[in-house]
PDB file of N, CA, C and O in Angstrom:
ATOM      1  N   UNK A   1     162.643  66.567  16.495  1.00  0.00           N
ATOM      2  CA  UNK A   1     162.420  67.897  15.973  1.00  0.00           C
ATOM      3  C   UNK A   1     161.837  68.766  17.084  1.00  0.00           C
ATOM      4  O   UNK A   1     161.399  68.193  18.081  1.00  0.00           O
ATOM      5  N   UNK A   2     161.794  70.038  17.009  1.00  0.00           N
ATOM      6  CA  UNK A   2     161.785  71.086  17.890  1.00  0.00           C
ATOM      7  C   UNK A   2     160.400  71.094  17.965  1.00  0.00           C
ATOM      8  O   UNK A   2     159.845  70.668  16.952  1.00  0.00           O
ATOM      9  N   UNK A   3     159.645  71.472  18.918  1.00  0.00           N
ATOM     10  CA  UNK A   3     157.976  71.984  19.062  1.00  0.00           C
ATOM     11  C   UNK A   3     157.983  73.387  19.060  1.00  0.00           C
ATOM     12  O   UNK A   3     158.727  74.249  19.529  1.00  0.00           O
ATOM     13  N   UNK A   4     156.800  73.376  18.310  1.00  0.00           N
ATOM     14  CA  UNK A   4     156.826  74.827  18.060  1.00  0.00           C
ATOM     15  C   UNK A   4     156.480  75.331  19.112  1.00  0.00           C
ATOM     16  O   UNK A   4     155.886  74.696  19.983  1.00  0.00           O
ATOM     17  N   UNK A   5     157.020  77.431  19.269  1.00  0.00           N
ATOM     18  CA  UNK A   5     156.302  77.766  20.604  1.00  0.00           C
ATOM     19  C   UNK A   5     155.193  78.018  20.473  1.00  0.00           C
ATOM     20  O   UNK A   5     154.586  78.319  19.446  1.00  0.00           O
ATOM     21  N   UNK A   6     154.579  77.836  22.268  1.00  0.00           N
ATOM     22  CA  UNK A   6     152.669  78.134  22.092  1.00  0.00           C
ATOM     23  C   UNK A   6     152.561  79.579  22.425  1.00  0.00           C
ATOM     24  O   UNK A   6     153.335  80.138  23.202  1.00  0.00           O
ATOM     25  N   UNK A   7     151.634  80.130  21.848  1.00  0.00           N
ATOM     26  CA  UNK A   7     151.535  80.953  22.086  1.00  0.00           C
ATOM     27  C   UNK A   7     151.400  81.831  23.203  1.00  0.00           C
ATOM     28  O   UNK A   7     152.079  82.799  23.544  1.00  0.00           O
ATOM     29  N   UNK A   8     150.323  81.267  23.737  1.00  0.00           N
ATOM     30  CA  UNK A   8     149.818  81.215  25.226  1.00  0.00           C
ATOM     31  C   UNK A   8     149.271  80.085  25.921  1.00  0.00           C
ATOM     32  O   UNK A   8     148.438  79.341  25.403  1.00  0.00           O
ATOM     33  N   UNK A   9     149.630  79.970  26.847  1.00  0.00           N
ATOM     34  CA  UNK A   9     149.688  78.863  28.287  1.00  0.00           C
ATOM     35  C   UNK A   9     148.858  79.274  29.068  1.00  0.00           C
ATOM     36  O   UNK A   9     149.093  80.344  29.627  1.00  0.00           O
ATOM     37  N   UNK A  10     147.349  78.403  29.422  1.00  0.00           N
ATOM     38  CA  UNK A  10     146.907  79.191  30.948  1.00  0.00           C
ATOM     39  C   UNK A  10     147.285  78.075  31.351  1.00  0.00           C
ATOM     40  O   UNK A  10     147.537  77.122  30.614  1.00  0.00           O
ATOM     41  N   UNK A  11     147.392  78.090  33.039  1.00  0.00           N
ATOM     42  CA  UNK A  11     147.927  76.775  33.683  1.00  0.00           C
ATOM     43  C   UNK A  11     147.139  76.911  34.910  1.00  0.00           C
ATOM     44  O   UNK A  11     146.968  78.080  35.257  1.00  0.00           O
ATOM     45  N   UNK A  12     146.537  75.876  35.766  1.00  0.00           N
ATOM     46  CA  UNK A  12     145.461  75.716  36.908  1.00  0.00           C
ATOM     47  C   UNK A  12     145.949  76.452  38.332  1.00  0.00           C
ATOM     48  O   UNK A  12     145.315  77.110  39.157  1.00  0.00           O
ATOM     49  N   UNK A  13     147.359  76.051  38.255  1.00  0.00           N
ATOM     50  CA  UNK A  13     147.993  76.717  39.708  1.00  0.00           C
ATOM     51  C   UNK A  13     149.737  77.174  39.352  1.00  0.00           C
ATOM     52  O   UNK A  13     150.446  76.922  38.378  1.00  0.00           O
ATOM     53  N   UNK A  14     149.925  77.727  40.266  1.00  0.00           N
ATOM     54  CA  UNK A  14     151.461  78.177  40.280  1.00  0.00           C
ATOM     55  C   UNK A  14     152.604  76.519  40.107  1.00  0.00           C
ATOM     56  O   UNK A  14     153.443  76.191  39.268  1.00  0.00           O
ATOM     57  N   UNK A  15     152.118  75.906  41.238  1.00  0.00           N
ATOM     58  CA  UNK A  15     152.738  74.315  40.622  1.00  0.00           C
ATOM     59  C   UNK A  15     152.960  74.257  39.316  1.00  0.00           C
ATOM     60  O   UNK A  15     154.080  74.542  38.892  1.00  0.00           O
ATOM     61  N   UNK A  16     151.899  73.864  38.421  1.00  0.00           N
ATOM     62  CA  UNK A  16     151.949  73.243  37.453  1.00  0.00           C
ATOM     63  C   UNK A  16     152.197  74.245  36.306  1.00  0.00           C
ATOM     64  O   UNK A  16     152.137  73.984  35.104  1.00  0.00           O
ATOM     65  N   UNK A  17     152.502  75.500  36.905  1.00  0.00           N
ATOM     66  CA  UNK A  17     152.909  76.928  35.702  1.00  0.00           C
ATOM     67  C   UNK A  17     154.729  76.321  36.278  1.00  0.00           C
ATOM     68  O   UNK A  17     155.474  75.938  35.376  1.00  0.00           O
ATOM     69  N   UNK A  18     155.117  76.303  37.348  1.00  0.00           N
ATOM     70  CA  UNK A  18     156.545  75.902  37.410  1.00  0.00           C
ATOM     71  C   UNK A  18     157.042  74.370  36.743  1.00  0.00           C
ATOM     72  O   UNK A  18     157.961  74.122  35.962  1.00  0.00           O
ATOM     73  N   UNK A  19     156.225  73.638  37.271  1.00  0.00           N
ATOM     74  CA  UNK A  19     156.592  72.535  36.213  1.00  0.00           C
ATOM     75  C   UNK A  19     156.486  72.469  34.759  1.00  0.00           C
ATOM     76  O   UNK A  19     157.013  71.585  34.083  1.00  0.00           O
ATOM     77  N   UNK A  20     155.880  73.307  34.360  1.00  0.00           N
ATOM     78  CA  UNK A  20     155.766  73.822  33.220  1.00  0.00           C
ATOM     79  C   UNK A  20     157.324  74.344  32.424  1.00  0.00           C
ATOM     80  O   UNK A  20     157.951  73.921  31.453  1.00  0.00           O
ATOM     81  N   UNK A  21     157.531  75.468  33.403  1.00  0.00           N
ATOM     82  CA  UNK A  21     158.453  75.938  32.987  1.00  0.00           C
ATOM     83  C   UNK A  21     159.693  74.941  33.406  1.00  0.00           C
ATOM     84  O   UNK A  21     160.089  74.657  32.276  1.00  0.00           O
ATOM     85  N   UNK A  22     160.215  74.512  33.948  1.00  0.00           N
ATOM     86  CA  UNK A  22     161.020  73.528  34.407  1.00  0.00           C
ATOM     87  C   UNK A  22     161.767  72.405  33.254  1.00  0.00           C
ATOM     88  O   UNK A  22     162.933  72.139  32.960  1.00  0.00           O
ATOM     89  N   UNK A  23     160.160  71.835  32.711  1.00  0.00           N
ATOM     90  CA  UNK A  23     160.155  71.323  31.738  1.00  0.00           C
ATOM     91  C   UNK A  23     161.101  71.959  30.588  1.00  0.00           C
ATOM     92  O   UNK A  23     162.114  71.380  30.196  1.00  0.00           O
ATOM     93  N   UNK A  24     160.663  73.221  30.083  1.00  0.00           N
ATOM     94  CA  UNK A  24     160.829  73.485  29.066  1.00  0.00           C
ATOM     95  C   UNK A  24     162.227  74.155  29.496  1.00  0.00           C
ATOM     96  O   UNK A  24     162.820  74.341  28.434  1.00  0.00           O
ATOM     97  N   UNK A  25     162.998  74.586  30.523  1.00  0.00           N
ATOM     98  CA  UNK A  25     164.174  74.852  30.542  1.00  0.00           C
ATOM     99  C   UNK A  25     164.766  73.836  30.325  1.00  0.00           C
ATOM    100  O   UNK A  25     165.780  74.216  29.740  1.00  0.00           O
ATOM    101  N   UNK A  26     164.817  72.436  30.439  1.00  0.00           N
ATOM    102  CA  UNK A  26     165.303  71.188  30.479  1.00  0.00           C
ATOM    103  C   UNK A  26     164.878  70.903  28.928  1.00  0.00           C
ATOM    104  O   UNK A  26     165.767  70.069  28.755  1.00  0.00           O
ATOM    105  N   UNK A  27     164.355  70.936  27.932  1.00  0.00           N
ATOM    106  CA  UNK A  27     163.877  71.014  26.730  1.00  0.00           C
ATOM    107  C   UNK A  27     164.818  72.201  26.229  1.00  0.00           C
ATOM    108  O   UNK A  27     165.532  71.749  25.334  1.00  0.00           O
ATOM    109  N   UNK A  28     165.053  73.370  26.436  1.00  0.00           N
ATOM    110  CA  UNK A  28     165.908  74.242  25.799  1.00  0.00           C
ATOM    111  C   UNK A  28     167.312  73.847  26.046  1.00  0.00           C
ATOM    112  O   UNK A  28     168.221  73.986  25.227  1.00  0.00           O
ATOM    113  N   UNK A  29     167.426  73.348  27.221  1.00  0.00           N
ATOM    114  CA  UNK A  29     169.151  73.009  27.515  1.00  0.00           C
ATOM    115  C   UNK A  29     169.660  71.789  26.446  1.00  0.00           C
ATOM    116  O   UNK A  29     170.721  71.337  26.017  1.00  0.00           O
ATOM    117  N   UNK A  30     168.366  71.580  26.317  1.00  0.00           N
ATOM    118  CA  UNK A  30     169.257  69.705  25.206  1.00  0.00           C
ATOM    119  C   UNK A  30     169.224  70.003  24.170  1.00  0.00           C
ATOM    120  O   UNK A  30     170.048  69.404  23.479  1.00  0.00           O
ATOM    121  N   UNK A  31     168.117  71.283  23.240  1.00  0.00           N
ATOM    122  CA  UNK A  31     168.246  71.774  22.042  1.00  0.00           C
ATOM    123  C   UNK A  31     169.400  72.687  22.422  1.00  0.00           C
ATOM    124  O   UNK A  31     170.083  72.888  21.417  1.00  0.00           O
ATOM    125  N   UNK A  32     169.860  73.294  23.449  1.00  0.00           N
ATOM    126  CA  UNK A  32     171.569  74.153  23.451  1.00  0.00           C
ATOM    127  C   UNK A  32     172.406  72.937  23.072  1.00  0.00           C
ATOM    128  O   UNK A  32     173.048  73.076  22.031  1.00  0.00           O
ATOM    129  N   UNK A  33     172.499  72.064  23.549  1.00  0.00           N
ATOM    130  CA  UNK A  33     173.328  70.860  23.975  1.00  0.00           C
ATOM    131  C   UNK A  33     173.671  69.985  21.969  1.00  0.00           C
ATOM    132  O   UNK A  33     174.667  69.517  21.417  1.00  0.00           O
ATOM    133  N   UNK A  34     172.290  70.180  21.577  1.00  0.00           N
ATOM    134  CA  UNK A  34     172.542  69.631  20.223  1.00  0.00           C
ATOM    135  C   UNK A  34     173.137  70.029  19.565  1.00  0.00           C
ATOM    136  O   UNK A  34     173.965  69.417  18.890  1.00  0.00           O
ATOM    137  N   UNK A  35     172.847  71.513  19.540  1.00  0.00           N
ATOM    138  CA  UNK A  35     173.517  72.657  18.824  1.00  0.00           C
ATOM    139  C   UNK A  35     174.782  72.841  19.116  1.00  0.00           C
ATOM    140  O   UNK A  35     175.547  73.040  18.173  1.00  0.00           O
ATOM    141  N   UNK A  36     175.237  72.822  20.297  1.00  0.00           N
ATOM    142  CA  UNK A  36     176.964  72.877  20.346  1.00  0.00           C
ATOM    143  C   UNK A  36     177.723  71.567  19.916  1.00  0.00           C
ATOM    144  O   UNK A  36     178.890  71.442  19.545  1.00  0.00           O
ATOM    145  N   UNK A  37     176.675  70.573  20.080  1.00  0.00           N
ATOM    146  CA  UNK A  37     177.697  69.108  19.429  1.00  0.00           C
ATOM    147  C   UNK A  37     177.230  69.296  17.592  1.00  0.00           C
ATOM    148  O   UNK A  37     177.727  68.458  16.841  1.00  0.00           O
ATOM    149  N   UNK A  38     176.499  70.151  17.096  1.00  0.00           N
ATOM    150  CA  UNK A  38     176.253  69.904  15.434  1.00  0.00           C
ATOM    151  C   UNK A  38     177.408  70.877  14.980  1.00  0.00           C
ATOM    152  O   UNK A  38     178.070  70.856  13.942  1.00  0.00           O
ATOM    153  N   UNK A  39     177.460  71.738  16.061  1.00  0.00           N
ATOM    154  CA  UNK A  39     179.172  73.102  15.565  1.00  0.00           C
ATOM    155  C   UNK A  39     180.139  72.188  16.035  1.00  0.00           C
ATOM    156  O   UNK A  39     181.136  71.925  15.362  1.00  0.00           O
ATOM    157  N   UNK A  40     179.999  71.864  16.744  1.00  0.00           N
ATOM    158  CA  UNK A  40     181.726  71.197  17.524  1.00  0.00           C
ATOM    159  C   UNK A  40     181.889  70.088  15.864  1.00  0.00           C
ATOM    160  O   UNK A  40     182.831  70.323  15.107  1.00  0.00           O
ATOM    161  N   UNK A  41     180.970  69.073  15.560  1.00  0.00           N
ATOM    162  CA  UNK A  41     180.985  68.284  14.246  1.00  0.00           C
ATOM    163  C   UNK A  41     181.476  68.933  13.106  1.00  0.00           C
ATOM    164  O   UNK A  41     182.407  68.604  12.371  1.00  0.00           O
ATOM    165  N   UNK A  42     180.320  70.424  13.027  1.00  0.00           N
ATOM    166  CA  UNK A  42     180.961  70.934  11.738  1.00  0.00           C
ATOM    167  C   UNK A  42     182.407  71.139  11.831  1.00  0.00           C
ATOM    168  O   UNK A  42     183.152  70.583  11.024  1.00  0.00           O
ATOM    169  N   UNK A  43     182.920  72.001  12.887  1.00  0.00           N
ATOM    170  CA  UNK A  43     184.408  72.288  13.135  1.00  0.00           C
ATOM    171  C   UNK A  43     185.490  71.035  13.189  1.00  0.00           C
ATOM    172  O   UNK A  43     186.682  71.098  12.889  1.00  0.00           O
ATOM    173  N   UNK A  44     184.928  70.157  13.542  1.00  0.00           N
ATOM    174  CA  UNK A  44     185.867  68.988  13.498  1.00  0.00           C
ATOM    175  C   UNK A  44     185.893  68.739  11.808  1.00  0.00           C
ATOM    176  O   UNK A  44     186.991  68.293  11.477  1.00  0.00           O
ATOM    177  N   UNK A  45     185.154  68.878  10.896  1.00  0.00           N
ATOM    178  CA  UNK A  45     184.823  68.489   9.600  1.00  0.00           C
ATOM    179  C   UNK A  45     185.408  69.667   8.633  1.00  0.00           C
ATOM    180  O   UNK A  45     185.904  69.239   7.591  1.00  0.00           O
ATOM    181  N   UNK A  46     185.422  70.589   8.750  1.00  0.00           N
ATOM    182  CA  UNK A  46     186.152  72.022   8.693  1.00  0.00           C
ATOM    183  C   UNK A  46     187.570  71.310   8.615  1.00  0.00           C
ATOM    184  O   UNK A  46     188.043  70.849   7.576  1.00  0.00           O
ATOM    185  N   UNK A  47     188.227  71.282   9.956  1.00  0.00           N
ATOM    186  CA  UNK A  47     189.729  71.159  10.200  1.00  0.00           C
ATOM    187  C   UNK A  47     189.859  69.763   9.405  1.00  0.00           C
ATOM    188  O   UNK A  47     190.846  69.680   8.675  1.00  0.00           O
ATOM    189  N   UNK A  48     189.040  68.718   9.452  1.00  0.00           N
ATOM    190  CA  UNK A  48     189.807  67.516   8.814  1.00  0.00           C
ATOM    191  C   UNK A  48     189.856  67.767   7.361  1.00  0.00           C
ATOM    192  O   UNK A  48     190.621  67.146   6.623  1.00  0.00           O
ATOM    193  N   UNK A  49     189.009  68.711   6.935  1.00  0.00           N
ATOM    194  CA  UNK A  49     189.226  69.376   5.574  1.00  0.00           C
ATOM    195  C   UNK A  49     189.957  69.737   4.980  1.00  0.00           C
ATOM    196  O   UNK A  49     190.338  69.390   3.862  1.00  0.00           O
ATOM    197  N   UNK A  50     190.451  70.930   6.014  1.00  0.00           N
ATOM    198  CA  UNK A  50     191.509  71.882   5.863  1.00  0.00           C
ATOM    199  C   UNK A  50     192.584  70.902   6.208  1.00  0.00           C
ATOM    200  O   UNK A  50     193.113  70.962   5.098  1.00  0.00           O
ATOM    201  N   UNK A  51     193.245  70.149   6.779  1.00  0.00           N
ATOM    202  CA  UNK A  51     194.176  69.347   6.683  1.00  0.00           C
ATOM    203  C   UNK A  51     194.814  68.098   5.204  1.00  0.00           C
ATOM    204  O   UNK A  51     195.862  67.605   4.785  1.00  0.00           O
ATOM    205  N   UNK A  52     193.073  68.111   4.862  1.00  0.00           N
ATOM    206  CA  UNK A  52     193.605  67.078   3.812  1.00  0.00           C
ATOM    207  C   UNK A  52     193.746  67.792   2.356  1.00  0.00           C
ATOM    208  O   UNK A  52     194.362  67.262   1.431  1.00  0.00           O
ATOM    209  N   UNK A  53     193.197  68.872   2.276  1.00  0.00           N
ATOM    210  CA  UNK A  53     193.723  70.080   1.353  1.00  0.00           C
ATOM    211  C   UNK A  53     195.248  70.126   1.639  1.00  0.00           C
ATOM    212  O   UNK A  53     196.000  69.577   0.833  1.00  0.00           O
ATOM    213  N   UNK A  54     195.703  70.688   2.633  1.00  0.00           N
ATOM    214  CA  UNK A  54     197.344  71.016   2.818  1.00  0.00           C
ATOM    215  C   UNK A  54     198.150  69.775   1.988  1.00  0.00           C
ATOM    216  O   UNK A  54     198.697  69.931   0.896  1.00  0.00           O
ATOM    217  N   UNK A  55     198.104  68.608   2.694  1.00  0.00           N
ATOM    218  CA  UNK A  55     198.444  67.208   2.140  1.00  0.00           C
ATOM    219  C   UNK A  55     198.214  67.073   0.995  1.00  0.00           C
ATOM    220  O   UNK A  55     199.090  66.413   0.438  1.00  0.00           O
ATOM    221  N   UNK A  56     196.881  67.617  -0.083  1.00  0.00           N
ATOM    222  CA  UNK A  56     196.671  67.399  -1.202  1.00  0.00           C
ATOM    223  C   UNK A  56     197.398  68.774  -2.071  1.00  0.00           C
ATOM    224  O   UNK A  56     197.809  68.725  -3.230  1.00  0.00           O
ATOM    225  N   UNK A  57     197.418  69.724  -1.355  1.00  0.00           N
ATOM    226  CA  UNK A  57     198.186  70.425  -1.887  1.00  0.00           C
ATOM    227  C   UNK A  57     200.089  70.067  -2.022  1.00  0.00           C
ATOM    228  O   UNK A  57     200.651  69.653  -3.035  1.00  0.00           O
ATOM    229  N   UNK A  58     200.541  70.283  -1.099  1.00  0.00           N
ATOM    230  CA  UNK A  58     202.034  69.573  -0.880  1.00  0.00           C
ATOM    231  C   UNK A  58     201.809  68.413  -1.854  1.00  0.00           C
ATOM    232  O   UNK A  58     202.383  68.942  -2.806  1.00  0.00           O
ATOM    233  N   UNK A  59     201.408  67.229  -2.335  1.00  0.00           N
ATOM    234  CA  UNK A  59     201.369  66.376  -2.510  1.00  0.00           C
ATOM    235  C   UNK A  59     201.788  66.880  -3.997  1.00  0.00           C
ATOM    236  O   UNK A  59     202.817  66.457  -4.524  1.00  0.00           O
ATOM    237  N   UNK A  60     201.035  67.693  -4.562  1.00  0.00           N
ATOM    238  CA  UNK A  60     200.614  68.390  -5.735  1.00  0.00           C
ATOM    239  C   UNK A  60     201.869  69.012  -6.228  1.00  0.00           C
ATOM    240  O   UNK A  60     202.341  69.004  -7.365  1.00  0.00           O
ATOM    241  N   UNK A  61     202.406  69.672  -4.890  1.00  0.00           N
ATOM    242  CA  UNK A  61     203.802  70.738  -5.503  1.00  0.00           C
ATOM    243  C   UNK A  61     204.773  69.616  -5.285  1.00  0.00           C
ATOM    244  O   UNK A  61     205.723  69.701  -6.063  1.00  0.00           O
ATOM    245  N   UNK A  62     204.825  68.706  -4.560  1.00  0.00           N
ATOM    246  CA  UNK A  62     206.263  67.324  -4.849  1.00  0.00           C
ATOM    247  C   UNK A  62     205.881  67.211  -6.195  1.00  0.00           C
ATOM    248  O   UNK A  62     206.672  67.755  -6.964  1.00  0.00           O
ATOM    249  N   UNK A  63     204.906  66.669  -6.715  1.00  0.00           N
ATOM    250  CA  UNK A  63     204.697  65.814  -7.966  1.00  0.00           C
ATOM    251  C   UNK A  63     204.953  66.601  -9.209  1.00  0.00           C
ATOM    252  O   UNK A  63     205.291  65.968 -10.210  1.00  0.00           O
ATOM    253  N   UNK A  64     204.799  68.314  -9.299  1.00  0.00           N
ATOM    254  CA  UNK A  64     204.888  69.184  -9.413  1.00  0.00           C
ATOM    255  C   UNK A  64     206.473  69.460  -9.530  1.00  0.00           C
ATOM    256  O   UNK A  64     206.763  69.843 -10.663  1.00  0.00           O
ATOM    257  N   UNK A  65     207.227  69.396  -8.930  1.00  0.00           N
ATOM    258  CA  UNK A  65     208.836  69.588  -8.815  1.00  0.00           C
ATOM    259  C   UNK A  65     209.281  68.494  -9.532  1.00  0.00           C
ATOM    260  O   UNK A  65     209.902  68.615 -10.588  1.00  0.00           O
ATOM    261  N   UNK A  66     208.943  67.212  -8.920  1.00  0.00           N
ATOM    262  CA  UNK A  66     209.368  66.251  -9.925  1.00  0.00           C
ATOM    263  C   UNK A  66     209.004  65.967 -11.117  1.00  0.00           C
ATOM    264  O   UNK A  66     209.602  65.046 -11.674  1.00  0.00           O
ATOM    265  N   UNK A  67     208.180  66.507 -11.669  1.00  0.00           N
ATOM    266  CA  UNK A  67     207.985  66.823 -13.204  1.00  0.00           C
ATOM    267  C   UNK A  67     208.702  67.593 -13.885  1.00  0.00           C
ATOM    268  O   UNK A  67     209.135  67.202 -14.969  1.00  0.00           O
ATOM    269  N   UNK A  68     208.949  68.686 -13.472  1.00  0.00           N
ATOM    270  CA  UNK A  68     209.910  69.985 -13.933  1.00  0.00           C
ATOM    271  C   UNK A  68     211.183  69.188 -13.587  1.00  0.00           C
ATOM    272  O   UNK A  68     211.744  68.732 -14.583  1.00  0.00           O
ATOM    273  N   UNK A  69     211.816  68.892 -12.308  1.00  0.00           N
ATOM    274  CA  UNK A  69     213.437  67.828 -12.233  1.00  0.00           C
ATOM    275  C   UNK A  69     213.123  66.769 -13.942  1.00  0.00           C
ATOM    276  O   UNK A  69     214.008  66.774 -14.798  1.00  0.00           O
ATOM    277  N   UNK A  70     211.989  66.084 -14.137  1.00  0.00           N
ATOM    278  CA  UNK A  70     212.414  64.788 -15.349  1.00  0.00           C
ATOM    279  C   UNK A  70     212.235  65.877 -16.064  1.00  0.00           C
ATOM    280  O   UNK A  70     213.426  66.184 -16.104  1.00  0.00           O
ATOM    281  N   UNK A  71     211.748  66.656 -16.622  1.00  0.00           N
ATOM    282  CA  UNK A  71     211.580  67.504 -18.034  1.00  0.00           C
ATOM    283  C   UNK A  71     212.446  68.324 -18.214  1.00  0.00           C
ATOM    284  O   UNK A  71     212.525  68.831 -19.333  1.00  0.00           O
ATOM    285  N   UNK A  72     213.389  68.724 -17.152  1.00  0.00           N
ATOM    286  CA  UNK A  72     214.933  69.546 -17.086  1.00  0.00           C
ATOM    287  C   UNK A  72     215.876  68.553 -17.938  1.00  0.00           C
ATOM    288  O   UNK A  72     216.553  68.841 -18.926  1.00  0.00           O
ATOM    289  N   UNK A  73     215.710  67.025 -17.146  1.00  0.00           N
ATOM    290  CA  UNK A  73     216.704  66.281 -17.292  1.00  0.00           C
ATOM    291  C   UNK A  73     216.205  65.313 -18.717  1.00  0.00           C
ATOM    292  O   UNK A  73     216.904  64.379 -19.111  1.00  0.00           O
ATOM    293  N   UNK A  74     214.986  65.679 -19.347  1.00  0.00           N
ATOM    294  CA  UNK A  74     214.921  64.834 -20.817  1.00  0.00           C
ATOM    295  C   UNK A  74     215.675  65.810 -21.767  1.00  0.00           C
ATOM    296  O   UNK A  74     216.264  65.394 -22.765  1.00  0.00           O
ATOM    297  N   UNK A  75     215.625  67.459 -21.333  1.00  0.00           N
ATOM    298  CA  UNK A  75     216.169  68.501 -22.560  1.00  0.00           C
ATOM    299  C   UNK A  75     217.656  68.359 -22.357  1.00  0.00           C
ATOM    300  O   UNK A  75     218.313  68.713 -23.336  1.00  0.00           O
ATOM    301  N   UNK A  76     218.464  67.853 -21.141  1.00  0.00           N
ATOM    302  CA  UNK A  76     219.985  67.766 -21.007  1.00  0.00           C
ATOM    303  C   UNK A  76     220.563  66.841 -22.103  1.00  0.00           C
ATOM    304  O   UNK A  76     221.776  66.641 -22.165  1.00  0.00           O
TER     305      UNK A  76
END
């Protein structure tokens, strides 16, 4: 889980204000990094969605046609 931000930072020297920050650019890049693999997931989960809808749809209008073809051919 994320740390919250601090408010304010005093830090002893310029060093340890850069390692500071260093840190936390390397801490923001892997929370970027999570975040584009939790969208890239959703989107992969999206499309495998939307694919098995199509299939469940089509599936629906065959079964669909061939009901109407036997119920043509019980009134002949």
């Amino acid at each position: 889980m994320a740390k919250p931000l601090q408010s304010r930072t005093t830090f002893k020297s310029k060093a340890s204000a850069l390692a500071w920050a260093d840190k936390e650019r390397v801490r923001l890049a892997n929370l970027e990094r999570e975040c584009v693999d939790i969208l890239n997931d959703r989107d992969d989960e999206v499309l495998t969605l939307r694919v098995e809808n199509r299939a469940l749809k089509e599936a629906l209008a065959r079964a669909e046609a061939q009901r109407d073809f036997y119920e043509r051919k019980t009134l002949e």
